[in-house]
C-alpha positions in Angstrom: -1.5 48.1 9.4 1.5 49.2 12.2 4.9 49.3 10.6 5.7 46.3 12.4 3.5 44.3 10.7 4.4 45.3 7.7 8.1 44.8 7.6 7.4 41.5 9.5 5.2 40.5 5.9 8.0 42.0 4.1 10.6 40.2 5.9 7.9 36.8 5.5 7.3 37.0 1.9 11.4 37.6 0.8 12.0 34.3 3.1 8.9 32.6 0.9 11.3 33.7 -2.4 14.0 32.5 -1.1 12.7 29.4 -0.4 11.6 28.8 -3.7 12.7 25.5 -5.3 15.0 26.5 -8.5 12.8 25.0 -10.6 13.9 24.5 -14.1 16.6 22.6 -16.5 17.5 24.1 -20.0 19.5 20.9 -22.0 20.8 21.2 -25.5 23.5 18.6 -26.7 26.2 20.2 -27.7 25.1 23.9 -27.0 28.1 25.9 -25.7 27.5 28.2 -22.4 27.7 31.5 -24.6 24.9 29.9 -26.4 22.8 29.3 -23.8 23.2 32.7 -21.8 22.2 34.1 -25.3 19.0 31.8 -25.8 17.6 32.4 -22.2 18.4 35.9 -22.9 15.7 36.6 -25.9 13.3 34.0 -23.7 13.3 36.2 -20.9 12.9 39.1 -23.1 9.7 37.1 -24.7 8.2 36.0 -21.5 8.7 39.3 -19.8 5.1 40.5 -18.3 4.7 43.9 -18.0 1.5 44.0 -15.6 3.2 41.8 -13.1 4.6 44.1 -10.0 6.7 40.8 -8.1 9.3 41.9 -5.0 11.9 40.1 -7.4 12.3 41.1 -11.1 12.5 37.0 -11.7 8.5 37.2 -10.9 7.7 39.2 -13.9 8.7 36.0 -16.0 5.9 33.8 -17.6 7.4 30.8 -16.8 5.2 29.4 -19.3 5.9 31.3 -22.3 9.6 31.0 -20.7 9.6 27.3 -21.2 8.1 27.3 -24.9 10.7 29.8 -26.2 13.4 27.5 -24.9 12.1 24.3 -26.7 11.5 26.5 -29.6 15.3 27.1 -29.6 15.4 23.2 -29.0 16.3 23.1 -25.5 14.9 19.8 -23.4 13.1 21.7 -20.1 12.5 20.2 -17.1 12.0 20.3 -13.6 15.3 20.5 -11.6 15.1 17.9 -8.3 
């Protein structure tokens, strides 16, 4: 593969991230922004996966295992519009 070619796949799949929709909404009545920040903390820490080699360190999150944690904590997830 030239060089050109590869920087222009480069260049392709950081627009693709970019891109991305947002994607999720972490509710809890009465849950203060500290509290929050602390609970998506030890999610992201729980849903890391090590195997995964992403562009963006956001890719090695198991969005699945992500979104459990948080209705563990008691957190209403959803889909952001």
């Amino acid at each position: 593969m030239s060089r050109r070619a590869a920087t222009a796949r480069a260049a392709a799949a950081i627009c693709a991230a970019c891109a991305a929709p947002q994607g999720w909404v972490y509710e809890k009545k009465g849950a203060a922004p500290t509290r929050l920040d602390h609970d998506m903390a030890a999610c992201r820490q729980e849903a890391l996966d090590a195997k995964a080699f992403p562009i963006f360190s956001s890719g090695r999150i198991d969005r699945e295992v992500f979104n459990r944690c948080g209705e563990r904590k008691g957190y209403a997830v959803k889909r952001a519009e």
